[in-house]
C-alpha angles and dihedrals in degrees: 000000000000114000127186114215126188121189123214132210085242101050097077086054098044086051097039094049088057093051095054110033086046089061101032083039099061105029079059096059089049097049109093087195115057114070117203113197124199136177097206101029147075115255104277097019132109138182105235112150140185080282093060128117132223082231086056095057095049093046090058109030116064096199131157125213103178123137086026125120137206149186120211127180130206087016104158104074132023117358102357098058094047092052095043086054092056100042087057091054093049086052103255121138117234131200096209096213096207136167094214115045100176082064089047095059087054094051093046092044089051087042091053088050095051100049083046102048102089087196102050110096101193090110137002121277117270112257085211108064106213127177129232089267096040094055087047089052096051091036098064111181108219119176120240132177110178093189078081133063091190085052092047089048088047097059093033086056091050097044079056100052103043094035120062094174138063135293107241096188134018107192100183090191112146129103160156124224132170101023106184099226136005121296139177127224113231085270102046109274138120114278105239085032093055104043104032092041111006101050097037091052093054090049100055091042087061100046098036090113093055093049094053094033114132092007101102087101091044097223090124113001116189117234144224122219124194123188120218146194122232095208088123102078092071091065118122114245137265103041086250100066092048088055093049090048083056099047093043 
């Protein structure tokens, strides 16, 4: 199937927004201890839009994330970056799941530089203060190529042996899109099957008991979080015509 894909300016920031407030959202309504007023609204609830900002969610919401941990894919450029970035501010720690770990290096050194510039207004300043070493220890780079199984057991076996306790957050983010001829993953697929569906899947199926341990009593479930593309919507309608588009 041949599928044309455009990218907007406020899609990052519609994607990103959802990341971001479905964690912070709903680690607010479990937390006792923060109270959100608001004149207009009921008690937990907040009126962040398409046009919200990541900025705008961590100005409203005081949330704290410590003790927290995270896997992010894809997590050196776009929305992974972004979200591992405010994560980070917010005090998780985040294992930044990336192909190329000399670049990742590079991106958690720049984020670093950026929470700790007090100058810097890019985003707002981080409520938990954290030191150079302390933000290397909570960003760990892990290399990850989805395009191979052996690649995403690998890292599933690893996230089991160096962490006992639960995930708290699995963000499957990466991803390929308008390759310009046909490719095959190391294993035979298709490469933006294989990487954006294949390869996730695989990932969150092997790390599924990490992500509900400890939530059979639903006092802090751990979450999954799948990013998706909106290309969709400029499908023609009905169904038909789309397929005929397609086939023709």
């Amino acid at each position: 199937l041949k599928t044309s894909y455009r990218t907007m300016s406020t899609f990052n920031v519609i994607i990103l927004t959802v990341i971001i407030s479905s964690i912070l959202l709903l680690n607010e309504c479990q937390s006792q201890q923060t109270k959100v007023e608001s004149e207009t609204l009921p008690e937990g609830t907040f009126d962040f839009n398409a046009k919200s900002t990541t900025d705008d969610i961590l100005n409203k919401i005081p949330i704290d994330l410590q003790g927290k941990v995270a896997v992010v894919t894809g997590a050196t450029s776009g929305l992974g970056r972004e979200t591992t970035k405010a994560l980070v501010w917010a005090g998780c720690k985040v294992i930044m799941a990336v192909r190329n770990k000399q670049k990742g290096i590079k991106v958690r050194m720049d984020i670093i530089k950026e929470l700790m510039d007090d100058k810097d207004e890019s985003t707002p300043r981080p409520k938990i203060k954290q030191t150079n070493m302390q933000y290397k220890k909570n960003m760990l780079l892990w290399e990850l190529n989805l395009g191979s199984l052996q690649s995403v057991k690998d890292f599933a076996m690893r996230y089991w042996r160096e962490n006992p306790g639960k995930l708290d957050f699995l963000i499957l983010n990466a991803g390929v899109m308008a390759i310009p001829d046909y490719r095959l993953t190391i294993d035979g697929f298709e490469q933006q099957i294989g990487i954006n569906y294949l390869g996730h899947y695989y990932l969150a199926r092997l790390l599924t008991n990490k992500v509900v341990e400890g939530a059979y009593g639903i006092t802090d479930p751990g979450r999954v979080i799948s990013v998706s593309s909106r290309a969709h919507m400029y499908a023609p309608e009905p169904i038909s015509g789309a397929i005929a588009m397609m086939e023709g």
